[in-house]
C-alpha positions as CSV (number, residue, x, y, z in Angstrom):
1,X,95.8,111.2,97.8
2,X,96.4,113.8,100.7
3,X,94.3,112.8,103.6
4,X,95.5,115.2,106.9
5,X,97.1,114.1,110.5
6,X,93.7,114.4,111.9
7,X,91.8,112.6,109.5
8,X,94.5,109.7,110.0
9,X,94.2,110.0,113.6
10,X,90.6,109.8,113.7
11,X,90.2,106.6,111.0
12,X,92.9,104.9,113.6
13,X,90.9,106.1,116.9
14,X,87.5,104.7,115.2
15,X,88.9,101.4,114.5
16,X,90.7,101.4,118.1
17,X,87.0,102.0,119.0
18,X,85.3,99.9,117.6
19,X,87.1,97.1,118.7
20,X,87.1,98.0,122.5
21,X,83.0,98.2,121.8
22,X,83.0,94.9,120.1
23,X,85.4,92.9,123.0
24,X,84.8,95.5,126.0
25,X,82.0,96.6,125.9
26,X,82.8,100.3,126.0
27,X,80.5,102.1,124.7
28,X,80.5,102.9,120.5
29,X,81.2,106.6,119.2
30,X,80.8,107.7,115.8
31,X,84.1,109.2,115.4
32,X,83.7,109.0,111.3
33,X,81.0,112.2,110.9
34,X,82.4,114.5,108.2
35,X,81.5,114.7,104.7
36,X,85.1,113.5,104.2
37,X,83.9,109.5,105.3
38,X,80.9,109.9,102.5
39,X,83.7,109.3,99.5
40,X,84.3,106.4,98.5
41,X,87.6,104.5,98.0
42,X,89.1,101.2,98.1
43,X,90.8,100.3,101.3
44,X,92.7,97.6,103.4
45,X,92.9,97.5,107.6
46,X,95.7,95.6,108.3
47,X,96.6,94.2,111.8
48,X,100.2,93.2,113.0
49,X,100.9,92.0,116.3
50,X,104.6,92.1,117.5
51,X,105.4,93.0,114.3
52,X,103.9,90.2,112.1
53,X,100.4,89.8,110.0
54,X,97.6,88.9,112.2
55,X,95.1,89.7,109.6
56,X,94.4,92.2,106.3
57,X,90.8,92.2,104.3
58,X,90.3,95.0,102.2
59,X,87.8,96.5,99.5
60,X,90.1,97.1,96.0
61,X,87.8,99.4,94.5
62,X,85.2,101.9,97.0
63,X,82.3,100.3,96.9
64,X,81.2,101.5,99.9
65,X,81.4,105.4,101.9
66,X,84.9,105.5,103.6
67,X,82.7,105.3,106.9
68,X,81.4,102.0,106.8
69,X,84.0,100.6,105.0
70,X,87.1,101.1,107.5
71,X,84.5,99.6,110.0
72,X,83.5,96.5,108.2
73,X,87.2,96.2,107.2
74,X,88.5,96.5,110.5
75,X,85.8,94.1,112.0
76,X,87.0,91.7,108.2
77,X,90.5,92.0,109.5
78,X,89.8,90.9,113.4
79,X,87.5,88.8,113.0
80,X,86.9,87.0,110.0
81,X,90.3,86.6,108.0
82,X,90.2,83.0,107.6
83,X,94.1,82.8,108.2
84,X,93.7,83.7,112.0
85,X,91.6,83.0,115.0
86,X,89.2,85.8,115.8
87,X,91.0,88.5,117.6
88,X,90.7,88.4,121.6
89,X,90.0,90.6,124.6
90,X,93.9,89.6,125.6
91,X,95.6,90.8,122.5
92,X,93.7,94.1,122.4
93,X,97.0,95.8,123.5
94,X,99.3,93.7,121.7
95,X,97.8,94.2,117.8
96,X,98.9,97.7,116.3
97,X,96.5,99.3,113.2
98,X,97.1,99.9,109.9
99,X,94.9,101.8,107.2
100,X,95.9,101.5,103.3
101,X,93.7,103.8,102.0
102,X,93.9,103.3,97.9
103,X,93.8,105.1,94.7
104,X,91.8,104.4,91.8
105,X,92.7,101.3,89.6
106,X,94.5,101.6,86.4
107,X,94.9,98.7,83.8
108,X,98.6,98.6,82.6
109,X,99.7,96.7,79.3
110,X,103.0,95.0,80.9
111,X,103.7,94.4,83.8
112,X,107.2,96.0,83.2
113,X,105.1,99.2,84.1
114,X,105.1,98.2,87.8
115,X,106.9,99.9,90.3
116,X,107.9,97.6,93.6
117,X,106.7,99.4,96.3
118,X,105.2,102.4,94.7
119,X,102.3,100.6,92.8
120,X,100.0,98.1,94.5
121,X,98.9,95.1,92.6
122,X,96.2,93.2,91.0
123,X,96.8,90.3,89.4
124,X,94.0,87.9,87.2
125,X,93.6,85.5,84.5
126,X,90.2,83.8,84.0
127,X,90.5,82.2,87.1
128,X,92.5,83.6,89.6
129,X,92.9,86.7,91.1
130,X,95.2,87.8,94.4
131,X,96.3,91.8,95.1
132,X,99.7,93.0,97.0
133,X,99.4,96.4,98.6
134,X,102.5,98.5,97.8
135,X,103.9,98.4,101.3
136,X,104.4,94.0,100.2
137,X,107.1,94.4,98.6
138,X,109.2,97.1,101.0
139,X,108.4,94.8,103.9
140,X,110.0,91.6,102.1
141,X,112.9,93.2,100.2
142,X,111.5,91.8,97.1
143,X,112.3,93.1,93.5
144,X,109.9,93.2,90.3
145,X,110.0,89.7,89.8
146,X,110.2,88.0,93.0
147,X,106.5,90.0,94.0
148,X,105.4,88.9,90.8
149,X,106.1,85.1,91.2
150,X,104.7,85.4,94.9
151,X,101.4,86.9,93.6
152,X,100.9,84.0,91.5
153,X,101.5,82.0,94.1
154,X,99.0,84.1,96.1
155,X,96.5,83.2,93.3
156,X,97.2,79.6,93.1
157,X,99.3,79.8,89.6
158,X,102.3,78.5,88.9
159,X,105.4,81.0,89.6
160,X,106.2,82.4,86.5
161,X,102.6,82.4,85.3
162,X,103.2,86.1,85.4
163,X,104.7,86.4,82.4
164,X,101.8,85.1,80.6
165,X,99.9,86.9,77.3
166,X,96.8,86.3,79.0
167,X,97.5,87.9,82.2
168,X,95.4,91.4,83.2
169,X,96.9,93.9,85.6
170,X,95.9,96.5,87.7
171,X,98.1,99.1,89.2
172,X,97.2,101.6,92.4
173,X,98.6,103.4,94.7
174,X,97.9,104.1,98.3
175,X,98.1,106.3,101.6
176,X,99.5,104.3,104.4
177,X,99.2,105.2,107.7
178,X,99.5,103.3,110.8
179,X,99.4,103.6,114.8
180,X,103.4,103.1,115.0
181,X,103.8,106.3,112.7
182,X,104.3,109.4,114.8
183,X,101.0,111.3,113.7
């Protein structure tokens, strides 16, 4: 998916936004106006702080217009992901924004098909589901396998459950963009 430097921009400057409304009090622009924001598509706003997770909550399949979904992501991500205290006032300037903005899902029949750091990943049984974004496995150096056993783990299987009949995946791709990138 091609979205432009300015879309990017403005996505980043929303969330930026949004979050000096929610712990500031500045006042609340809606930057996200154009017909653009009305499509929907599954997403993830990541946070890092000094270079490490401090939260991700996404939407794998657009549910939602892109408009109030990078919102209620972004507000996900801060707030609410269970791994992190809420964000704060004081780490405002210390968190730096990223957007994975994804393509649509596409069952595969192996999961030979995948391509570490190309595809993004969905991974379910019965009873357990967990998803990598494609940027996982760049960021940790892993190979085919080693994201595969991790995403099991993720899901609360056993290791090499991946290799199992019963196994479904679903592949995507996604456009990543982030305040760090010179945009």
């Amino acid at each position: 998916m091609n979205i432009s430097k300015d879309k990017k921009i403005e996505i980043l400057n929303a969330i930026r936004n949004y979050f000096e409304y929610k712990l500031l009090g500045n006042s609340k622009e809606n930057l996200l106006t154009d017909k653009f924001y009305d499509n929907k598509y599954g997403l993830f706003v990541t946070l890092h702080k000094f270079g490490d997770l401090r939260g991700c909550i996404g939407l794998i399949e657009g549910v939602k217009p892109l408009r109030d979904g990078i919102i209620e992501m972004a507000d996900s991500s801060a707030f609410h992901d269970t791994r992190f205290y809420p964000l704060t006032k004081d780490e405002l300037n210390e968190i730096e924004i990223e957007v994975s903005i994804l393509s649509p899902l596409e069952e595969i029949d192996s999961w030979k098909k995948i391509n570490p750091g190309e595809h993004g990943v969905v991974m379910s049984d019965n009873f357990h589901q967990a998803v990598f974004l494609p940027q996982v496995a760049t960021e940790q150096n892993w190979d085919l396998e080693t994201m595969l056993k991790n995403l099991a783990m993720k899901a609360g299987m056993n290791s090499n459950s991946y290799k199992n009949d019963n196994m479904r995946y679903l592949i995507f791709t996604a456009t990543i963009f982030s305040e760090k990138d010179k945009l």
